[in-house]
Biopython code that builds the backbone (N, CA, C, O; Angstrom):
import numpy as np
from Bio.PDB.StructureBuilder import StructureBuilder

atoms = [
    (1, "UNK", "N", (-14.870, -98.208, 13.744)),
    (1, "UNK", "CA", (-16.242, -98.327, 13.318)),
    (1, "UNK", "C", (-16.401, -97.728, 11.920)),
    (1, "UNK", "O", (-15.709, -96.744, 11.661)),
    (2, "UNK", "N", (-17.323, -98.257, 10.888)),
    (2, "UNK", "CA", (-17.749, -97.872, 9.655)),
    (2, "UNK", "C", (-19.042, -97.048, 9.842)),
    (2, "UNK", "O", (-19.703, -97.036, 10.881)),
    (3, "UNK", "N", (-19.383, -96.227, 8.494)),
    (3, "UNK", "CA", (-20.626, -95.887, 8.010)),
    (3, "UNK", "C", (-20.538, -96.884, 6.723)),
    (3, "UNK", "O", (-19.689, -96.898, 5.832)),
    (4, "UNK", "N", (-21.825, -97.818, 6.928)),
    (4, "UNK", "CA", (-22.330, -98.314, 5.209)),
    (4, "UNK", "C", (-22.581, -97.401, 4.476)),
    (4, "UNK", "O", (-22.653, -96.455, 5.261)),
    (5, "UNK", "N", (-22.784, -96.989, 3.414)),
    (5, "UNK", "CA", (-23.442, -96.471, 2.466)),
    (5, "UNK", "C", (-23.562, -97.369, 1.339)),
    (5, "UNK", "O", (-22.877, -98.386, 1.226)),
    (6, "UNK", "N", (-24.611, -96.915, 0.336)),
    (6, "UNK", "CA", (-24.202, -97.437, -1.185)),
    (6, "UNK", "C", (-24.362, -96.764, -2.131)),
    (6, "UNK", "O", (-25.028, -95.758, -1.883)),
    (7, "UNK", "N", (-23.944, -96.896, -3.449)),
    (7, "UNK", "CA", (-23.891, -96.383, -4.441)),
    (7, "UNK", "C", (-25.393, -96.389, -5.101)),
    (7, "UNK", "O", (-26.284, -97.148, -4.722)),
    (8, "UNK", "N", (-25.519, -95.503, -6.062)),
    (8, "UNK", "CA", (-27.015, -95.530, -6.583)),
    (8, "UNK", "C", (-26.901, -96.241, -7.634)),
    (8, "UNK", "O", (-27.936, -96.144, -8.295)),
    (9, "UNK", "N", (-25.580, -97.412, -8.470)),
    (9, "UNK", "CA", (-26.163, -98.670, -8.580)),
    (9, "UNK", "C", (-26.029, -99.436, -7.658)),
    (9, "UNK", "O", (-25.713, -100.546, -8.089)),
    (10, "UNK", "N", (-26.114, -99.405, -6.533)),
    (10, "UNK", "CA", (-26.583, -100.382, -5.034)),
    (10, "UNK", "C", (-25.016, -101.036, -4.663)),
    (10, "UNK", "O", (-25.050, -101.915, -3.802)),
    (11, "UNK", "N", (-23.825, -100.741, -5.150)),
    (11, "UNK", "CA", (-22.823, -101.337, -4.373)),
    (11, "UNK", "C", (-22.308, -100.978, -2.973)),
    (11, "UNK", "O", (-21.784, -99.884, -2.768)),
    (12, "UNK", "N", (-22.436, -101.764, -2.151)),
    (12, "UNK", "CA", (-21.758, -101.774, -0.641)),
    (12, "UNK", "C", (-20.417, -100.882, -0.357)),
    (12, "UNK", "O", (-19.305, -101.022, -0.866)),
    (13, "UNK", "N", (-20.785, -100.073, 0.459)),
    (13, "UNK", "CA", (-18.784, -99.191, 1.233)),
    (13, "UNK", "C", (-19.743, -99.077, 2.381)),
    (13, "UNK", "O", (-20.882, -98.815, 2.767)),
    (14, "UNK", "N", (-17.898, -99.637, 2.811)),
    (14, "UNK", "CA", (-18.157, -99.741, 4.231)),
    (14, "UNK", "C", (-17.064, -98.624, 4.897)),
    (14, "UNK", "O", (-15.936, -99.048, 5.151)),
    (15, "UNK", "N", (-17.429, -96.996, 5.225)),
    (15, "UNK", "CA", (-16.586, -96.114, 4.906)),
    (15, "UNK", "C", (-16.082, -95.924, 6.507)),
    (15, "UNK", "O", (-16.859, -96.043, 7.454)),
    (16, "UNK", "N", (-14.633, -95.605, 6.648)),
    (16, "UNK", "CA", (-14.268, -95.625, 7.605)),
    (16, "UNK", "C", (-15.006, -94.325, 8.301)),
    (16, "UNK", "O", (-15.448, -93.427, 7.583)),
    (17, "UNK", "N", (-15.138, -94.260, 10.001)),
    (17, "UNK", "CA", (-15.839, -92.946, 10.519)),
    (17, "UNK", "C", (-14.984, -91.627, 10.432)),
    (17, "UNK", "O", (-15.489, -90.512, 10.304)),
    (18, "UNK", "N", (-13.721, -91.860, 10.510)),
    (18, "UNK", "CA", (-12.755, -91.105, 10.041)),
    (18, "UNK", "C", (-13.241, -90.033, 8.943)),
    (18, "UNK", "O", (-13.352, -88.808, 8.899)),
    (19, "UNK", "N", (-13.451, -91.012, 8.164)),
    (19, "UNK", "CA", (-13.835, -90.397, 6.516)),
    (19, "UNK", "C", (-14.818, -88.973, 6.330)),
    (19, "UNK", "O", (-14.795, -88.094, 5.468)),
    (20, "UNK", "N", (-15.764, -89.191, 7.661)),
    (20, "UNK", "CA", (-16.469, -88.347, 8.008)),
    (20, "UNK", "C", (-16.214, -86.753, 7.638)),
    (20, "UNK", "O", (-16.992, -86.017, 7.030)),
    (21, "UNK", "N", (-14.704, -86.370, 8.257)),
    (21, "UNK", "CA", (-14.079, -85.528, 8.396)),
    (21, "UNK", "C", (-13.577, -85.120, 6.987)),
    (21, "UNK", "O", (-12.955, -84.060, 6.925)),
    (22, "UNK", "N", (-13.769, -85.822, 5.857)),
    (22, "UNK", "CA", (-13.148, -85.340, 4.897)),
    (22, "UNK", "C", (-14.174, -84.552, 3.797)),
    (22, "UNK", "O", (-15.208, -84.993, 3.295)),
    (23, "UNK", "N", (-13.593, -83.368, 3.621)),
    (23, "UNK", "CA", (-14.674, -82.760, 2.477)),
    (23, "UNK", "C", (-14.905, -83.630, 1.308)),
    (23, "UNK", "O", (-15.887, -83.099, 0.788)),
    (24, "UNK", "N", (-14.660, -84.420, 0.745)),
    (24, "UNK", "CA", (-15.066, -85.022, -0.636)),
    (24, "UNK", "C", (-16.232, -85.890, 0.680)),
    (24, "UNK", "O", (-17.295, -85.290, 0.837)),
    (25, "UNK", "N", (-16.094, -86.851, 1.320)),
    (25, "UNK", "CA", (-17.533, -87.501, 2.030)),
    (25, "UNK", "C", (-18.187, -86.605, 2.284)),
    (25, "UNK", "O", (-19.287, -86.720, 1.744)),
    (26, "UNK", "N", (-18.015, -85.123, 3.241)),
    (26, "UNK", "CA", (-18.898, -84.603, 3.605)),
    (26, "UNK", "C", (-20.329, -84.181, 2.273)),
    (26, "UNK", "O", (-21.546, -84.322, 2.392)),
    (27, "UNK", "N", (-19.455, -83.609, 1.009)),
    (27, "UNK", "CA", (-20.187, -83.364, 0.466)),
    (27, "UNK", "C", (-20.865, -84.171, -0.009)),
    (27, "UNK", "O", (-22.036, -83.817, -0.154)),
    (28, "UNK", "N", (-20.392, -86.027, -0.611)),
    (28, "UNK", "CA", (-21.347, -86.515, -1.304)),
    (28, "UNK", "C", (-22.508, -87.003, 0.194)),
    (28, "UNK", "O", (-23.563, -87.481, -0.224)),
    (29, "UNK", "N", (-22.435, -86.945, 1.514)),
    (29, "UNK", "CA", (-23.648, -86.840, 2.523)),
    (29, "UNK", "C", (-24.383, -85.740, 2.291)),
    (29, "UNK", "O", (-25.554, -85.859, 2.651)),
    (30, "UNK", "N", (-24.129, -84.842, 1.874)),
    (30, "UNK", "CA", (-24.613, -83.267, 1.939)),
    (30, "UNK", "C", (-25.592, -83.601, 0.550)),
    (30, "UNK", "O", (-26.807, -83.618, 0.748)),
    (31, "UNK", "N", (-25.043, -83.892, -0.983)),
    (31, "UNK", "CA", (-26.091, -84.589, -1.894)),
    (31, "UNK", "C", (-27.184, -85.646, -1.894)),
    (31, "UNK", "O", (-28.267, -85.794, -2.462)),
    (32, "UNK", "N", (-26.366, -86.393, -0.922)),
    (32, "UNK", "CA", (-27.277, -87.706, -0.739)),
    (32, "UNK", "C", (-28.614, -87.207, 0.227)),
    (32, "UNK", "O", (-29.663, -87.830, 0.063)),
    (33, "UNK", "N", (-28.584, -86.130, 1.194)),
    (33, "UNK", "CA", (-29.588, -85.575, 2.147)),
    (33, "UNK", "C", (-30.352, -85.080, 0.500)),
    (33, "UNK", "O", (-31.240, -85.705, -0.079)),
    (34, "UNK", "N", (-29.757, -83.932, 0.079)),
    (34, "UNK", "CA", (-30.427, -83.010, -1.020)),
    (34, "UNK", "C", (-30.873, -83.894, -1.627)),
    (34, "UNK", "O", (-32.078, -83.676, -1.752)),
    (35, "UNK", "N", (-30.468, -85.224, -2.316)),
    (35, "UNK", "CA", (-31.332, -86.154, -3.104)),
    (35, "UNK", "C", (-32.154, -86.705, -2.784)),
    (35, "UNK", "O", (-33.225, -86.519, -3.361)),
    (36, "UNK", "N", (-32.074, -87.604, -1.766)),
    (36, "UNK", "CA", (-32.656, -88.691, -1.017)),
    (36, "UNK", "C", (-33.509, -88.324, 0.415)),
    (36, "UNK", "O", (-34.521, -88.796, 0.933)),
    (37, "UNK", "N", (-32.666, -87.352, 0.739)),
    (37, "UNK", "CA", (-33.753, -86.872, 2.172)),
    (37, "UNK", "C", (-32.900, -87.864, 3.526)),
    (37, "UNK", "O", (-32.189, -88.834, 3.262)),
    (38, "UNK", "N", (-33.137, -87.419, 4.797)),
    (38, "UNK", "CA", (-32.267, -88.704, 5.415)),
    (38, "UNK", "C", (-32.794, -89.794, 5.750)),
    (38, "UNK", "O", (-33.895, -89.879, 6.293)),
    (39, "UNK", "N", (-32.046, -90.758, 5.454)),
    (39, "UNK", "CA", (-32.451, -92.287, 5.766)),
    (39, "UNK", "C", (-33.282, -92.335, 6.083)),
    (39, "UNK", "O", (-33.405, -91.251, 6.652)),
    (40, "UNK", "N", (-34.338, -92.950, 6.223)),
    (40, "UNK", "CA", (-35.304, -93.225, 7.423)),
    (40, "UNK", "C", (-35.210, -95.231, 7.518)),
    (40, "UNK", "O", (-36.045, -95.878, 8.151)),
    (41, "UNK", "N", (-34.270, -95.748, 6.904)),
    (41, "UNK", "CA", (-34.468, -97.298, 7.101)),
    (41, "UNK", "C", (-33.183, -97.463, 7.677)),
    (41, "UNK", "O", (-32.989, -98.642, 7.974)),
    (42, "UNK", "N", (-32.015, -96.536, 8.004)),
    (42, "UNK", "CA", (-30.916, -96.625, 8.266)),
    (42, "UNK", "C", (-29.937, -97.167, 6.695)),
    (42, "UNK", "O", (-28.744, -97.432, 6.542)),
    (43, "UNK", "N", (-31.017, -97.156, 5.817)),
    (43, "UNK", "CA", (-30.139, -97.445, 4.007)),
    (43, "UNK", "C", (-29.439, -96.094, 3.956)),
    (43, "UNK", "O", (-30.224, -95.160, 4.113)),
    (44, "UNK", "N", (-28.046, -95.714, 3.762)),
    (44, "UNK", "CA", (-27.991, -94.612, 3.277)),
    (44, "UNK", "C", (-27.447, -94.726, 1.420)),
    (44, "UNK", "O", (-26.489, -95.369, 0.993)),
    (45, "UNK", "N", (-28.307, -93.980, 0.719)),
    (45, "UNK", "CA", (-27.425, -94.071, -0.883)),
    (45, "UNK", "C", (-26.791, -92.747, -0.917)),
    (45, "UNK", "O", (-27.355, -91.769, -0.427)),
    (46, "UNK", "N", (-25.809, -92.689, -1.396)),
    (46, "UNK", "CA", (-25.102, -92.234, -2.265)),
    (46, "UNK", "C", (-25.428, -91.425, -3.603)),
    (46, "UNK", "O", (-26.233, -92.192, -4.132)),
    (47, "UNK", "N", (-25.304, -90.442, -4.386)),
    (47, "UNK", "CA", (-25.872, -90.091, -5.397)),
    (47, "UNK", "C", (-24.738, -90.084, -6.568)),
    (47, "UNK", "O", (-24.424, -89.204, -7.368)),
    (48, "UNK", "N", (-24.336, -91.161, -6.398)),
    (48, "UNK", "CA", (-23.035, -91.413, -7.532)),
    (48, "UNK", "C", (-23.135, -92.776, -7.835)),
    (48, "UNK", "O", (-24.016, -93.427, -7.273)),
    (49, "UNK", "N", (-22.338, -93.344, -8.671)),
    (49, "UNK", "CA", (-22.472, -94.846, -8.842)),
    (49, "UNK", "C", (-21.053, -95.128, -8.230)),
    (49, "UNK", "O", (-20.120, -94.360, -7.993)),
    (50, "UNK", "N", (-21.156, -96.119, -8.100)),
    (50, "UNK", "CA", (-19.210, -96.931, -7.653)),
    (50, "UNK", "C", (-18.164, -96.711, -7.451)),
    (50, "UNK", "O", (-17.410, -96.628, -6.482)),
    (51, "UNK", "N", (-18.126, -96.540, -9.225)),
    (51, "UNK", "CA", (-16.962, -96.079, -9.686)),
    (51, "UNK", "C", (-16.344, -94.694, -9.299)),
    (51, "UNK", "O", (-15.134, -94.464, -9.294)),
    (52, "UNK", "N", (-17.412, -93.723, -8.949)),
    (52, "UNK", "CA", (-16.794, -92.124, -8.918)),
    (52, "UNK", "C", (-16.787, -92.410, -6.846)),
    (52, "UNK", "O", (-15.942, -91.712, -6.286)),
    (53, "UNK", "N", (-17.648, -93.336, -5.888)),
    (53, "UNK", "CA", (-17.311, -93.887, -4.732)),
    (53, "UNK", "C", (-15.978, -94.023, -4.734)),
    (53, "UNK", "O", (-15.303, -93.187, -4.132)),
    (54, "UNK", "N", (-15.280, -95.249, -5.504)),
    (54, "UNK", "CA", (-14.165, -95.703, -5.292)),
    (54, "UNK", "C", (-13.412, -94.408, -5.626)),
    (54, "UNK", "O", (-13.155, -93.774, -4.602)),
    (55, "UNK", "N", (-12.992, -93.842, -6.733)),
    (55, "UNK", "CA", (-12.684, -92.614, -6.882)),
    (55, "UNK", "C", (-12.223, -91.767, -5.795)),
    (55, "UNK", "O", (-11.065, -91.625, -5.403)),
    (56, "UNK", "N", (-13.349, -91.194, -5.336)),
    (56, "UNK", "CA", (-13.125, -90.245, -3.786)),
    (56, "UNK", "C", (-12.784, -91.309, -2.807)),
    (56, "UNK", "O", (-11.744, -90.909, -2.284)),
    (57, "UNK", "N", (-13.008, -92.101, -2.441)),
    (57, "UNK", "CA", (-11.768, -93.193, -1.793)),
    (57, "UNK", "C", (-10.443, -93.793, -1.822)),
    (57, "UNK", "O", (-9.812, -94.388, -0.949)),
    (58, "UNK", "N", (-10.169, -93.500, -3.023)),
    (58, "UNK", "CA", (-8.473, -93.720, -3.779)),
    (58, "UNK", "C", (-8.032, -92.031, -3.422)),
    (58, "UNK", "O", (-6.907, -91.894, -2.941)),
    (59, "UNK", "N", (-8.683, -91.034, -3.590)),
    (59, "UNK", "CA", (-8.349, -89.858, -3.311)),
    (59, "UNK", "C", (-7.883, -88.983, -2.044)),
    (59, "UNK", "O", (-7.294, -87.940, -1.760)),
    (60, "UNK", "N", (-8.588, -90.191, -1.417)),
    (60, "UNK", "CA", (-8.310, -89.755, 0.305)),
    (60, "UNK", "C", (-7.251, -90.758, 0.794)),
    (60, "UNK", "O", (-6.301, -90.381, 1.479)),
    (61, "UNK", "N", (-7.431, -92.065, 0.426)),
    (61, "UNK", "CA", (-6.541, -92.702, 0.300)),
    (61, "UNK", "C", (-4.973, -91.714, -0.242)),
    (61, "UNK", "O", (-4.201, -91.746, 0.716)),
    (62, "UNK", "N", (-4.683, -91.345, -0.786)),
    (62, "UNK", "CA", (-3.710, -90.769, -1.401)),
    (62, "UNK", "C", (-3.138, -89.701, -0.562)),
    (62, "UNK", "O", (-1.952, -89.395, -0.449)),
    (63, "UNK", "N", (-4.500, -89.019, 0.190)),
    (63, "UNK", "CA", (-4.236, -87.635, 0.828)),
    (63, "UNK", "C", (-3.910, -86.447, 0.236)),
    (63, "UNK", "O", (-3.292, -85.544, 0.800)),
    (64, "UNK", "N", (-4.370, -86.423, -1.056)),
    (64, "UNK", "CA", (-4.403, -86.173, -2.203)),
    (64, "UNK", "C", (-4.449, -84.148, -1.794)),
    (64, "UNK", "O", (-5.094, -83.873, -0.782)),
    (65, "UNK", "N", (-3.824, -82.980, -2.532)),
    (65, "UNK", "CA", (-3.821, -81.681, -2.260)),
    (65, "UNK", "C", (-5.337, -81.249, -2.014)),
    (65, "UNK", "O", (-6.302, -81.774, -2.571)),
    (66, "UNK", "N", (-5.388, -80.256, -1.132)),
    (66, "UNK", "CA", (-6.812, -79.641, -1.253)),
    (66, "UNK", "C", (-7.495, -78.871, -2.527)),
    (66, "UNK", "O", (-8.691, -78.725, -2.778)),
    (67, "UNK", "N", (-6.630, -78.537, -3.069)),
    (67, "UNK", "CA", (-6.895, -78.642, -4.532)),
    (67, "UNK", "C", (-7.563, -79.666, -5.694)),
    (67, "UNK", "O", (-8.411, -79.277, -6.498)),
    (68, "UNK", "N", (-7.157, -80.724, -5.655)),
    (68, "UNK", "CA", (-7.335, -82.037, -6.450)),
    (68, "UNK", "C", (-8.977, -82.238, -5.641)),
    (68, "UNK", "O", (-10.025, -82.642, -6.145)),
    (69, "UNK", "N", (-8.755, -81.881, -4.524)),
    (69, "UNK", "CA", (-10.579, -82.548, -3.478)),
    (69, "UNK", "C", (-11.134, -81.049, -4.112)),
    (69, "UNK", "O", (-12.273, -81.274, -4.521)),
    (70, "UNK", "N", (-10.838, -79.842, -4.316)),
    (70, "UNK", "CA", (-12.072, -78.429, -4.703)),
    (70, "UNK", "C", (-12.201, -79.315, -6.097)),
    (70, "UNK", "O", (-13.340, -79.774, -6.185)),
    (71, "UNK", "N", (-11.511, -79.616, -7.003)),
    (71, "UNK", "CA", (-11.825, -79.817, -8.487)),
    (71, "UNK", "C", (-12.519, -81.390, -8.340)),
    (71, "UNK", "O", (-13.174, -81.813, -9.292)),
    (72, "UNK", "N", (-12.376, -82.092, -7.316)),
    (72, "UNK", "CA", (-13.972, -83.472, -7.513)),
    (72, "UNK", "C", (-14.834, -82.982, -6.874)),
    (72, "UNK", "O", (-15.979, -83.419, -6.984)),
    (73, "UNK", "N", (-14.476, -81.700, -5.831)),
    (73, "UNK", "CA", (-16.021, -81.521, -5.291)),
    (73, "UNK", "C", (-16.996, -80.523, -6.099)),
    (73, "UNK", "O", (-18.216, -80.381, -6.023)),
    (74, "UNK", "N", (-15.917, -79.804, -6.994)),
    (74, "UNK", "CA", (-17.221, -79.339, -7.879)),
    (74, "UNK", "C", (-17.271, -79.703, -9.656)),
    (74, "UNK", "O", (-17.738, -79.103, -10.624)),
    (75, "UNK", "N", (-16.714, -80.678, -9.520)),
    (75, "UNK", "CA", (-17.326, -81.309, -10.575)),
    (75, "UNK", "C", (-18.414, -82.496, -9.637)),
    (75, "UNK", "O", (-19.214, -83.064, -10.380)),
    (76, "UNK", "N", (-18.471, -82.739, -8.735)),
    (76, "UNK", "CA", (-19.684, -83.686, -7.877)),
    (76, "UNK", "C", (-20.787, -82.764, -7.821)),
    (76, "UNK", "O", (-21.944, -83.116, -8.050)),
    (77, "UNK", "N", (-20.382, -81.349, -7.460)),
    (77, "UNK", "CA", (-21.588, -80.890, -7.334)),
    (77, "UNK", "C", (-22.639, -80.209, -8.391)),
    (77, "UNK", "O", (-23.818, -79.899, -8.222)),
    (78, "UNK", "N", (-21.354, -80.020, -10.143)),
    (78, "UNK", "CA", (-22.183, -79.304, -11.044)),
    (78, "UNK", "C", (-22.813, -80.884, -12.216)),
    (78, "UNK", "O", (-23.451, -80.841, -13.268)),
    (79, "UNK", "N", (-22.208, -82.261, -11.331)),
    (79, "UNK", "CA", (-22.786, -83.230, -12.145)),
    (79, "UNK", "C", (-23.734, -84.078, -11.096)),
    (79, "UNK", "O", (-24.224, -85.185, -11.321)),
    (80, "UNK", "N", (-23.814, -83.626, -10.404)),
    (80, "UNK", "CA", (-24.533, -84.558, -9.438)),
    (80, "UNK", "C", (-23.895, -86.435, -9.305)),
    (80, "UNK", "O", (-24.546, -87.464, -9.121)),
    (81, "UNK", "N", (-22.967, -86.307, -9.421)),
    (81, "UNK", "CA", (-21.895, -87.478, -9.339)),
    (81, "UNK", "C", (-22.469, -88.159, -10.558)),
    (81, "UNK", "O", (-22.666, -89.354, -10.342)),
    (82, "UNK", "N", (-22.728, -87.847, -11.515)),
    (82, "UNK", "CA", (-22.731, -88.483, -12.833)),
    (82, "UNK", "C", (-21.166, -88.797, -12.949)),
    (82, "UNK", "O", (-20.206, -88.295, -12.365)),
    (83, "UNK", "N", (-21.276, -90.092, -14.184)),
    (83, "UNK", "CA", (-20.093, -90.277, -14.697)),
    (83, "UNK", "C", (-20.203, -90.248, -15.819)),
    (83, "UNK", "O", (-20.444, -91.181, -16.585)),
    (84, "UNK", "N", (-20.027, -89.104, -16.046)),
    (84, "UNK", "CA", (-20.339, -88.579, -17.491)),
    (84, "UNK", "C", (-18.723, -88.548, -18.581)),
    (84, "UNK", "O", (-17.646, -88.480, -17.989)),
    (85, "UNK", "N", (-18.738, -88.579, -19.465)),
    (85, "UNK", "CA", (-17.318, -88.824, -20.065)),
    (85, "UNK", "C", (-16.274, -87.252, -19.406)),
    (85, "UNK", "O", (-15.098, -87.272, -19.044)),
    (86, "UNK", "N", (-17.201, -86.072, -19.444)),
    (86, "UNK", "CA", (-16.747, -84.844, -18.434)),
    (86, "UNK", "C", (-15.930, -84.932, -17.603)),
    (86, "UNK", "O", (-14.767, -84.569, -17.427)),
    (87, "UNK", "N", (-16.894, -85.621, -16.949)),
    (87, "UNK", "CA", (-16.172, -85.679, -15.176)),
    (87, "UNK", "C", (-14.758, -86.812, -15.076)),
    (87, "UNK", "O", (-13.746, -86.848, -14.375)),
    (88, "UNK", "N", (-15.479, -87.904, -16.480)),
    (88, "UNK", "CA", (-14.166, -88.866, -16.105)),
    (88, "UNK", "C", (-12.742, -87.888, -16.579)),
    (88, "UNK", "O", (-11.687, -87.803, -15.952)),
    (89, "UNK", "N", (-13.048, -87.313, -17.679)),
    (89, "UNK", "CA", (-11.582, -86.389, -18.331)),
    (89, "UNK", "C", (-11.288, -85.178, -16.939)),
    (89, "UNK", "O", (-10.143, -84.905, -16.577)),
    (90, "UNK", "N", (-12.286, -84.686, -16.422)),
    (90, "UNK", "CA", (-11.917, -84.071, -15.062)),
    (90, "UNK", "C", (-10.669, -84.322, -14.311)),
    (90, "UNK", "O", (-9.523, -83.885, -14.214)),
    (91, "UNK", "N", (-11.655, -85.489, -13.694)),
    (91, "UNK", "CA", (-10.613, -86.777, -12.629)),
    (91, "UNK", "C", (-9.412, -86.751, -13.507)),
    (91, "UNK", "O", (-8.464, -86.156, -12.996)),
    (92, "UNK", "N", (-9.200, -87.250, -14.715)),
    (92, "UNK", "CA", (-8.354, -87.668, -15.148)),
    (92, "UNK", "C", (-7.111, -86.609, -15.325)),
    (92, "UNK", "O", (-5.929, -86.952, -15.312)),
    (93, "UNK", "N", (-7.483, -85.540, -15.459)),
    (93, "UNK", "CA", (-6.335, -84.718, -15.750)),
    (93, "UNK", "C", (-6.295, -84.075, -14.052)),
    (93, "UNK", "O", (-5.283, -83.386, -13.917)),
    (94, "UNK", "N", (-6.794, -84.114, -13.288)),
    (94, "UNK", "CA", (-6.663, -83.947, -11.950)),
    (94, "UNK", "C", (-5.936, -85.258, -11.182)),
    (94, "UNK", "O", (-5.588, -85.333, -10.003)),
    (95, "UNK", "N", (-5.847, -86.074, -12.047)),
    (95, "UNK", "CA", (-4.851, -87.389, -11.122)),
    (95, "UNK", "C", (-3.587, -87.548, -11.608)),
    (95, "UNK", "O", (-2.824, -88.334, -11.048)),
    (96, "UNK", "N", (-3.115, -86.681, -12.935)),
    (96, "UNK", "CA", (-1.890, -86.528, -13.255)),
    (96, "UNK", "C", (-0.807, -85.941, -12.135)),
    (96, "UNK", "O", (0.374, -86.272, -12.242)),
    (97, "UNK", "N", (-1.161, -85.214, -11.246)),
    (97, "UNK", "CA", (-0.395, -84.415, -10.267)),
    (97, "UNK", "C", (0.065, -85.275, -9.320)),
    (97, "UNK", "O", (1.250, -85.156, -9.008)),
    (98, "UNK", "N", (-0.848, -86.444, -8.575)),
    (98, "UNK", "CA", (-0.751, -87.147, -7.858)),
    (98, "UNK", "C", (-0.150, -88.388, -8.583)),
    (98, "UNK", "O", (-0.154, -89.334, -7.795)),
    (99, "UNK", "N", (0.443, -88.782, -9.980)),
    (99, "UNK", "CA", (0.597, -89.802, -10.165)),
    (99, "UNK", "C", (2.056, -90.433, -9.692)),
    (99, "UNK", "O", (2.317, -91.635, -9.648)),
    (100, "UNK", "N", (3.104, -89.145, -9.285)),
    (100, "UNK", "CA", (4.407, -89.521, -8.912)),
    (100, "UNK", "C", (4.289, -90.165, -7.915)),
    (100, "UNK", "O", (5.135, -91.049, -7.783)),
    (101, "UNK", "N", (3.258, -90.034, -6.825)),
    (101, "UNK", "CA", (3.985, -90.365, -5.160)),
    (101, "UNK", "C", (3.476, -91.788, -5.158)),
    (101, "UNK", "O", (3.702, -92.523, -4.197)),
]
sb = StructureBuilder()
sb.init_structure("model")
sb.init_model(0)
sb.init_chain("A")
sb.init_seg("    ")
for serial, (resi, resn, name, xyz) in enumerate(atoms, 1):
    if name == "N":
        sb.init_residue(resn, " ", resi, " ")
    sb.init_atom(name, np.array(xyz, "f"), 0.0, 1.0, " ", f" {name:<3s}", serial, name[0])
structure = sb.get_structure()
């Protein structure tokens, strides 16, 4: 079974329930309450756009160190999932570690 969510430019994930369990989802649910308040149409958004979605999904995908998930979860939480040129150089020098496997 999935959770839908979407991005706050409106793109569709259809996130596994699994995913639940992982601190990078927990927290962007934990923003999306703090932003948005909970659902009340069963819509849930997201407070990121897509791109930083897909992101923490390639990341878990990966199974990536608990390390690499503290440095997106607080750059998620001191940008409010902006994708700000910041956060992309963040990610970016945080995906060098993971690029061997």
């Amino acid at each position: 079974s999935h959770l839908v969510a979407y991005s706050a430019d409106q793109k569709r994930f259809l996130l596994p329930l699994d995913y639940h369990n992982k601190a990078i989802v927990r927290e962007l649910l934990e923003l999306a309450e703090e932003e948005f308040g909970l659902p009340s149409n069963g819509h849930l958004t997201l407070p990121c756009d897509a791109e930083l979605v897909e992101y923490a999904i390639a990341l878990i995908k990966q199974h990536v160190t608990r390390d690499v998930e503290k440095a997106l979860l607080l750059s998620m939480a001191s940008s409010h999932c902006s994708t700000s040129s910041d956060l992309h150089h963040q990610a970016a020098v945080h995906q060098l570690p993971i690029s061997g496997f």
